[in-house]
Biotite code that builds the C-alpha atoms (Angstrom):
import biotite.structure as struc

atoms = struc.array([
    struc.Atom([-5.520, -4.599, -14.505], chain_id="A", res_id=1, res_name="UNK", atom_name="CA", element="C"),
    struc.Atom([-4.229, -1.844, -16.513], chain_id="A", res_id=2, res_name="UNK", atom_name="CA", element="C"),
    struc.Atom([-3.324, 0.281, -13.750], chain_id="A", res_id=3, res_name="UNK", atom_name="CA", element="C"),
    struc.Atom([-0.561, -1.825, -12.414], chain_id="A", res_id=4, res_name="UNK", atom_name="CA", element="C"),
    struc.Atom([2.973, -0.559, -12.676], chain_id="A", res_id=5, res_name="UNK", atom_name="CA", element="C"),
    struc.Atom([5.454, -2.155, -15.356], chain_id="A", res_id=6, res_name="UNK", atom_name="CA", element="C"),
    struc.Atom([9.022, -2.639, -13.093], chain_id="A", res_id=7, res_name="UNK", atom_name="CA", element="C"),
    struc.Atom([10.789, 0.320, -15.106], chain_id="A", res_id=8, res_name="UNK", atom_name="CA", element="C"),
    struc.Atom([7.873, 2.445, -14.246], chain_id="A", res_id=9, res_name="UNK", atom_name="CA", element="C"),
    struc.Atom([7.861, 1.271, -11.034], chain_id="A", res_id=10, res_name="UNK", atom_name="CA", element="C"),
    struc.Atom([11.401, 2.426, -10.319], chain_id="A", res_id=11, res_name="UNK", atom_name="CA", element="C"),
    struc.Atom([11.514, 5.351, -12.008], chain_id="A", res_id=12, res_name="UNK", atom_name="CA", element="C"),
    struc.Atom([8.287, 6.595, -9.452], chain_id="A", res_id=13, res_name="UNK", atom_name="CA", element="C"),
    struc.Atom([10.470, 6.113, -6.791], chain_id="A", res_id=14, res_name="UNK", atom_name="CA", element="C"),
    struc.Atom([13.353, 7.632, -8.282], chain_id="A", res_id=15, res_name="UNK", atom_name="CA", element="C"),
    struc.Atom([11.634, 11.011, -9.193], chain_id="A", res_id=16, res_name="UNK", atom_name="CA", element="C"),
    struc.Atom([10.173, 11.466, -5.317], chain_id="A", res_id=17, res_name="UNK", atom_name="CA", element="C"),
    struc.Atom([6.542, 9.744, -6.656], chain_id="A", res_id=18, res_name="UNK", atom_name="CA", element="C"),
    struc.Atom([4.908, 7.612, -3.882], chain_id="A", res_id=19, res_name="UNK", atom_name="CA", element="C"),
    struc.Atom([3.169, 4.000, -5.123], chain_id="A", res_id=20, res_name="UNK", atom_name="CA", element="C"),
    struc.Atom([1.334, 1.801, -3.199], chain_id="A", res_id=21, res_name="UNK", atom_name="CA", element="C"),
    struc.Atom([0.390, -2.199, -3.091], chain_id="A", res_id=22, res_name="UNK", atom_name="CA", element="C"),
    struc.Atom([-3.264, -3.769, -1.889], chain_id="A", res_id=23, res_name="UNK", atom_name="CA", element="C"),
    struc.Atom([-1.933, -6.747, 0.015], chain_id="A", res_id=24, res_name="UNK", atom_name="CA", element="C"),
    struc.Atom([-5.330, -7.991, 2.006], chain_id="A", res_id=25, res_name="UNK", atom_name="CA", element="C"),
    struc.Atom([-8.439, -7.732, 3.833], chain_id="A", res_id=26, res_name="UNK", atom_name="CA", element="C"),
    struc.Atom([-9.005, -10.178, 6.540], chain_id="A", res_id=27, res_name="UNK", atom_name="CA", element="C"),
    struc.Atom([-12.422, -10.465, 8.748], chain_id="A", res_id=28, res_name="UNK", atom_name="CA", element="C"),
    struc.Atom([-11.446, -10.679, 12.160], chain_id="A", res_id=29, res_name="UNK", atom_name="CA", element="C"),
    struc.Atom([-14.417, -11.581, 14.550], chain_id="A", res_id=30, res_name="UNK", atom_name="CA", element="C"),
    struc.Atom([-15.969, -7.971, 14.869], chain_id="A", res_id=31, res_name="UNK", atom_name="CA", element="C"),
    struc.Atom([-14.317, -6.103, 12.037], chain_id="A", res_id=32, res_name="UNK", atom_name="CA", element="C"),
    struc.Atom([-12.280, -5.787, 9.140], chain_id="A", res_id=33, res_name="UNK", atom_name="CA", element="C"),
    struc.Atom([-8.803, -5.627, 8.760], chain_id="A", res_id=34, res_name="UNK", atom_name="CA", element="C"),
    struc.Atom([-6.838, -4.262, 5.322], chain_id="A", res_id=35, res_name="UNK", atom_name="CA", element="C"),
    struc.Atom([-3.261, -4.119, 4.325], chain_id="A", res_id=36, res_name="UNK", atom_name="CA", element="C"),
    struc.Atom([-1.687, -2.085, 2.189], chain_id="A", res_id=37, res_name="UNK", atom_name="CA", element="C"),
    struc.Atom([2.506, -0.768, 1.559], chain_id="A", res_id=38, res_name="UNK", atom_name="CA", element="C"),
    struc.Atom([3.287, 2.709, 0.602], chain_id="A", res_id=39, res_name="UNK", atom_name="CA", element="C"),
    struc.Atom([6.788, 3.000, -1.280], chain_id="A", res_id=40, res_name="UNK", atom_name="CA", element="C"),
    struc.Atom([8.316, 6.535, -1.609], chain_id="A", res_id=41, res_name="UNK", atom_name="CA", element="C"),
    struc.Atom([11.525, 8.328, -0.859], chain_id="A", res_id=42, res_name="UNK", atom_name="CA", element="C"),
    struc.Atom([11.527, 11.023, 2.022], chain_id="A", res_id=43, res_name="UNK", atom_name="CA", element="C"),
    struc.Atom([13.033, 14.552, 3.207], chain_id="A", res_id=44, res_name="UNK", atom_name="CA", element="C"),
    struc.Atom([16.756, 12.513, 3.793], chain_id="A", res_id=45, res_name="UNK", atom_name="CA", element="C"),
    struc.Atom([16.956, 10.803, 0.193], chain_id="A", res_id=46, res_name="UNK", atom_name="CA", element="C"),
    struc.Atom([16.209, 7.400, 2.001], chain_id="A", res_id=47, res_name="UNK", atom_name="CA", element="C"),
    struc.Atom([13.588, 5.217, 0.115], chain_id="A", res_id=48, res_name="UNK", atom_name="CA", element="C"),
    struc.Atom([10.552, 4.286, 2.850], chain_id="A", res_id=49, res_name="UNK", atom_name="CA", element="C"),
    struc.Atom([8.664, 0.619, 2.650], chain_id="A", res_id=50, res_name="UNK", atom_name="CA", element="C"),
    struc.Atom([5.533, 1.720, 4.971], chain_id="A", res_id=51, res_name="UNK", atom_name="CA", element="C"),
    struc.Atom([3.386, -1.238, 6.369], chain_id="A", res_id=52, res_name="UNK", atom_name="CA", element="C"),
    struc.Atom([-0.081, -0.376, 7.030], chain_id="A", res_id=53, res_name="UNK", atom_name="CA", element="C"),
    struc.Atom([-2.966, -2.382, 8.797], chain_id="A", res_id=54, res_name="UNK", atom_name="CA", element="C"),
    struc.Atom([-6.076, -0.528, 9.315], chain_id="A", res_id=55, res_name="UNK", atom_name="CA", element="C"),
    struc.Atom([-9.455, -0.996, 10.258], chain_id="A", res_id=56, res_name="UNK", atom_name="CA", element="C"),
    struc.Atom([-12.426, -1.555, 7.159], chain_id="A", res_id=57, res_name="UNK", atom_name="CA", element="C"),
    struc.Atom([-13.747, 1.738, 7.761], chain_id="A", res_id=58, res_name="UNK", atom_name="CA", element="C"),
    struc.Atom([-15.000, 2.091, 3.984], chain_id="A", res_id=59, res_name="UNK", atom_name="CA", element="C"),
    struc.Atom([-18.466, 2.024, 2.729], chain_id="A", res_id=60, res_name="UNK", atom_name="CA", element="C"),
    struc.Atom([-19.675, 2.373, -0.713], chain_id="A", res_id=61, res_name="UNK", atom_name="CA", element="C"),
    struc.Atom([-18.898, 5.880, -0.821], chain_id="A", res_id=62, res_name="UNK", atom_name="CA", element="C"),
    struc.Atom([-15.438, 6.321, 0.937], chain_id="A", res_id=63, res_name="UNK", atom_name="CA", element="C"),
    struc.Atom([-13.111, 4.618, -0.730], chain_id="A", res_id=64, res_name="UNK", atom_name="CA", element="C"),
    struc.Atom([-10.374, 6.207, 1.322], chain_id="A", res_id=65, res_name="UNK", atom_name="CA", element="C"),
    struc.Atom([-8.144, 3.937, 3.124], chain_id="A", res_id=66, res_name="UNK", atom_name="CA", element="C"),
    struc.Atom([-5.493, 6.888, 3.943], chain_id="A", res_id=67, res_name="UNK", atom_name="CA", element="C"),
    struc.Atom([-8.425, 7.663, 6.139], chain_id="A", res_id=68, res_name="UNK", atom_name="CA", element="C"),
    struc.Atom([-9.440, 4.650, 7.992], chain_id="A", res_id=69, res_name="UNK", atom_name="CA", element="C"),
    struc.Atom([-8.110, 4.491, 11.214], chain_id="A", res_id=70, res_name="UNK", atom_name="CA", element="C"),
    struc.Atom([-5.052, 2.479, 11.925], chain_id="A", res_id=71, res_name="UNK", atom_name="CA", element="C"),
    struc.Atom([-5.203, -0.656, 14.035], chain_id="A", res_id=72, res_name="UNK", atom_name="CA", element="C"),
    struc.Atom([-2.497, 0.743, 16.762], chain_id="A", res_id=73, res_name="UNK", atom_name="CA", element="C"),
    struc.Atom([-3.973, 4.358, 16.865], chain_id="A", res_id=74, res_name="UNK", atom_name="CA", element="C"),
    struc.Atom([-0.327, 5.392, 18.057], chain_id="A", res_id=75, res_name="UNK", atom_name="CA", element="C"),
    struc.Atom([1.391, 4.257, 15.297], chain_id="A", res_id=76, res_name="UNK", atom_name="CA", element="C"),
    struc.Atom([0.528, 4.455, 11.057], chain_id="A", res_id=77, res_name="UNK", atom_name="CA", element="C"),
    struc.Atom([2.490, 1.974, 10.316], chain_id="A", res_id=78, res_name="UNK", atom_name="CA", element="C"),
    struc.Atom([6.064, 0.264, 10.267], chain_id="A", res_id=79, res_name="UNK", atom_name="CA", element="C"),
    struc.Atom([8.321, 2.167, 8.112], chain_id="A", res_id=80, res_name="UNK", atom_name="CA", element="C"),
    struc.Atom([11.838, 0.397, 6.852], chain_id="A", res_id=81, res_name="UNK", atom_name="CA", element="C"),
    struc.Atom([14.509, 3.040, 5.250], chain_id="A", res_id=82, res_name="UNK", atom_name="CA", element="C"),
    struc.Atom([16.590, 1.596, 2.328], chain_id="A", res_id=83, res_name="UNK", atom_name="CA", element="C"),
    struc.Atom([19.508, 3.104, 0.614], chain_id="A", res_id=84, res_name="UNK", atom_name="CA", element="C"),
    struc.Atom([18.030, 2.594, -3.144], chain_id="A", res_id=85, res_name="UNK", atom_name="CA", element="C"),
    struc.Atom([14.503, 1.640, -4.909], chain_id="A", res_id=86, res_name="UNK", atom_name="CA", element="C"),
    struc.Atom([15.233, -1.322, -5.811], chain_id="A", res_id=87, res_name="UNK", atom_name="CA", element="C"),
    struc.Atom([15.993, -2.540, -2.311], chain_id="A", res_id=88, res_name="UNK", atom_name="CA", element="C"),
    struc.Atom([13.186, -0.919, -0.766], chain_id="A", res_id=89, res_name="UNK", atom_name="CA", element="C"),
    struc.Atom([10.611, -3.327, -3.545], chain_id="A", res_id=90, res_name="UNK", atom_name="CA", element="C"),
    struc.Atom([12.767, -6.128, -2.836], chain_id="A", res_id=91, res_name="UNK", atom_name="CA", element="C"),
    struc.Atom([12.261, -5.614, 0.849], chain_id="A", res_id=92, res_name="UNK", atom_name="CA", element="C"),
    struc.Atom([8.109, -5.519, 0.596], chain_id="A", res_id=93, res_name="UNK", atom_name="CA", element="C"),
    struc.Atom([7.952, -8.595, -1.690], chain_id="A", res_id=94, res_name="UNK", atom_name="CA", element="C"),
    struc.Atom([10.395, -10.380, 0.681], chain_id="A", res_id=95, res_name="UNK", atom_name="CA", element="C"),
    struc.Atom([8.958, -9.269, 3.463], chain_id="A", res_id=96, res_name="UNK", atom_name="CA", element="C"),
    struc.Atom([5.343, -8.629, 3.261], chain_id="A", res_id=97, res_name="UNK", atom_name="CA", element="C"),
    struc.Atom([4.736, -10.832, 0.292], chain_id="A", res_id=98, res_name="UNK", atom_name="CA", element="C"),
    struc.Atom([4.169, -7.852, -2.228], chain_id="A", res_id=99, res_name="UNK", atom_name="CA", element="C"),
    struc.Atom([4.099, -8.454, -5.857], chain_id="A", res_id=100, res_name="UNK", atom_name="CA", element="C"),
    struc.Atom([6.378, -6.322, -8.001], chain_id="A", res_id=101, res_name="UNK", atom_name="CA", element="C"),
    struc.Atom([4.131, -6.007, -10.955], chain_id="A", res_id=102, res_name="UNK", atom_name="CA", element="C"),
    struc.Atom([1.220, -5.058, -8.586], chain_id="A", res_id=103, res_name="UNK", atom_name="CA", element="C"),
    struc.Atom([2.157, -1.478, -7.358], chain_id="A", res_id=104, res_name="UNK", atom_name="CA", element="C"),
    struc.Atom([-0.213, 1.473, -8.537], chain_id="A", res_id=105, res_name="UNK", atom_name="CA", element="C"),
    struc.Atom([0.423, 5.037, -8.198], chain_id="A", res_id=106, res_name="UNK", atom_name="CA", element="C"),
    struc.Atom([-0.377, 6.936, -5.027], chain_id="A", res_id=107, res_name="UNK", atom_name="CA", element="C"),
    struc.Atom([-3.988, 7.384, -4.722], chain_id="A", res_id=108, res_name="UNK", atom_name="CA", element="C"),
    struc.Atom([-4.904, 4.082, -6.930], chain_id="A", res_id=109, res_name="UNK", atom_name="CA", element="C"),
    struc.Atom([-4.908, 1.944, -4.261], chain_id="A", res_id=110, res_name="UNK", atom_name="CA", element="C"),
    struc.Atom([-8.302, 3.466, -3.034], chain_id="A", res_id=111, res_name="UNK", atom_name="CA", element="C"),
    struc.Atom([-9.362, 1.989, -6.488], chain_id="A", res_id=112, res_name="UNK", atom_name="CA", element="C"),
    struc.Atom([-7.695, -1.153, -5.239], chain_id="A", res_id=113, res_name="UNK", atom_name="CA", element="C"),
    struc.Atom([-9.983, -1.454, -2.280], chain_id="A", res_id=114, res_name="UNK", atom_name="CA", element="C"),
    struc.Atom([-13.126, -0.418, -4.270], chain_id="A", res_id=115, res_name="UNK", atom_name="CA", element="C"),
    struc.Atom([-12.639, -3.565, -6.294], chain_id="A", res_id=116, res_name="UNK", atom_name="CA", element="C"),
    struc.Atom([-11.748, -5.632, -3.283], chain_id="A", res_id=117, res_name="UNK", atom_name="CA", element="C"),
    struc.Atom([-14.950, -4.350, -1.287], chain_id="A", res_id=118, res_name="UNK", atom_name="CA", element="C"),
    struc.Atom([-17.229, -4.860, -4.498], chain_id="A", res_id=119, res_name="UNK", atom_name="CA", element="C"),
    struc.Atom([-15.582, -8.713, -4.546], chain_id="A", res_id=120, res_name="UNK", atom_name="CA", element="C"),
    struc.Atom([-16.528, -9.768, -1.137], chain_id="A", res_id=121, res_name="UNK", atom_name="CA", element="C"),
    struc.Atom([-19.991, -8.119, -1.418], chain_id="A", res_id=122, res_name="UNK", atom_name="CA", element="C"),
    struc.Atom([-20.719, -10.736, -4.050], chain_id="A", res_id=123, res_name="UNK", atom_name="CA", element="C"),
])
């Protein structure tokens, strides 16, 4: 896919303040849908943030959303980890939550991500 990130790009995102996100899965739980998805970005205090998301399959054919679906714990959007540089914080979410560092897309791609993925299973 030609929107994935090439590692320098990758790091550089993070190093200029740009948020990127990974499509990790969908799974079909008896009654619904489950996706998950990492946003990578640095915050307010300099810190770089691995967020770990798992919301419901709210999406249809036309929303394509997931920053809108609604989370699995309604309390919480996800698990954030803080790391001191970029390159720990990517280390961290393909160590941890099995991420692929050539498979991060800019923020807002990853809706793109799950179009694909929905299209896929609909087959």
């Amino acid at each position: 896919m030609a929107f994935y990130l090439p590692s320098l790009e990758l790091i550089a995102r993070l190093h200029l303040g740009k948020q990127v996100e990974q499509w990790l899965s969908y799974q079909q739980k008896a009654e619904y849908g489950v996706i998950r998805w990492l946003s990578l970005y640095r915050d307010k205090a300099h810190t770089y943030v691995v967020l770990y998301i798992e919301s419901f399959d709210d999406g249809d054919e036309h929303n394509h959303d997931v920053h809108e679906f609604s989370t699995v714990d309604p309390d919480d959007f996800g698990v954030a980890h803080h790391f001191h540089s970029a390159e720990e914080a990517v280390a961290y979410a393909c160590a941890c939550y099995g991420a692929s560092a050539d498979k991060f897309v800019t923020a807002g791609m990853i809706n793109e991500e799950y179009a694909q993925q929905q299209k896929s299973r609909q087959l």
